[in-house]
C-alpha positions as CSV (number, residue, x, y, z in Angstrom):
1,X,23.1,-10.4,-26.7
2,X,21.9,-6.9,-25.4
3,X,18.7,-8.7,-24.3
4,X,17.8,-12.1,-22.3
5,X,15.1,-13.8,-20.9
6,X,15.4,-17.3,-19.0
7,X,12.9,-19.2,-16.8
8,X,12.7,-18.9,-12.7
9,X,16.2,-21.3,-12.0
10,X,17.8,-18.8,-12.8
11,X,16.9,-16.4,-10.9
12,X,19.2,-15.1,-8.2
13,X,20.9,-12.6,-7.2
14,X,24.1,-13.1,-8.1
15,X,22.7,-13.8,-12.0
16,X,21.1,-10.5,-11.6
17,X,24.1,-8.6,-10.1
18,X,26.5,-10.0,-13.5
19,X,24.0,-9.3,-15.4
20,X,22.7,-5.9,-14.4
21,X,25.1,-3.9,-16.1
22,X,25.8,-6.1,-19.3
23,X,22.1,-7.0,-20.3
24,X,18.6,-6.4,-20.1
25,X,17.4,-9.5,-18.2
26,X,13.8,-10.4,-17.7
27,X,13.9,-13.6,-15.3
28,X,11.0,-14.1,-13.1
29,X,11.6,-14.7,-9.1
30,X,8.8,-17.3,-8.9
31,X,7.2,-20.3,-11.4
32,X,3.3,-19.0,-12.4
33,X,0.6,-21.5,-13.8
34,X,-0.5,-20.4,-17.4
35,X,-3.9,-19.6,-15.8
36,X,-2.4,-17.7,-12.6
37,X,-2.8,-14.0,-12.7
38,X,0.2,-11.9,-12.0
39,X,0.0,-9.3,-9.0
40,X,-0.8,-5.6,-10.3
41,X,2.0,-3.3,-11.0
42,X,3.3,-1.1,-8.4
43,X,2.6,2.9,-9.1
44,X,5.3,5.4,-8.8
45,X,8.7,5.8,-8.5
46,X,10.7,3.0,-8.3
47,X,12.3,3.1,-4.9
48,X,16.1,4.0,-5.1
49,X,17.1,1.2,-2.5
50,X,14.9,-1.5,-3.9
51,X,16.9,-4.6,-3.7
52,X,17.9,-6.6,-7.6
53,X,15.5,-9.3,-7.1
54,X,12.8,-7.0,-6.1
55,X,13.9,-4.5,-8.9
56,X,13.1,-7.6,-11.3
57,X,9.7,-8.8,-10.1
58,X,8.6,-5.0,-10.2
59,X,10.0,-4.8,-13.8
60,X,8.4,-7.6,-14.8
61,X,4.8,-6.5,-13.6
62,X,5.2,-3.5,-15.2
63,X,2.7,-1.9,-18.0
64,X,5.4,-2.1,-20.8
65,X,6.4,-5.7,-20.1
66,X,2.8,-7.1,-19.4
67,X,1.6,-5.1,-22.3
């Protein structure tokens, strides 16, 4: 699949290293209630250094995925 989303098990990093360069993941770090509201997306560049799991909770609050 060129895209693939899965619930927080399986988040890690070693998921997110295998799958960084294969597919376009969307896996969440942490379990939210249906009624929870996310934290705001971050503004501005994203950070060169920004570790994988922090490069996936940052792309999941984005404007595109949250819609």
């Amino acid at each position: 699949p060129k895209e693939l989303s899965a619930d927080a098990g399986y988040f890690s990093e070693t998921n997110l290293k295998w799958l960084r360069n294969k597919i376009d993941a969307y896996i969440p770090g942490e379990r939210i209630k249906h009624n929870q509201k996310p934290e705001p997306a971050p503004k501005g560049r994203i950070p060169v250094d920004l570790p994988l799991p922090d490069l996936m909770k940052r792309k999941l609050r984005s404007q595109t995925w949250m819609g």
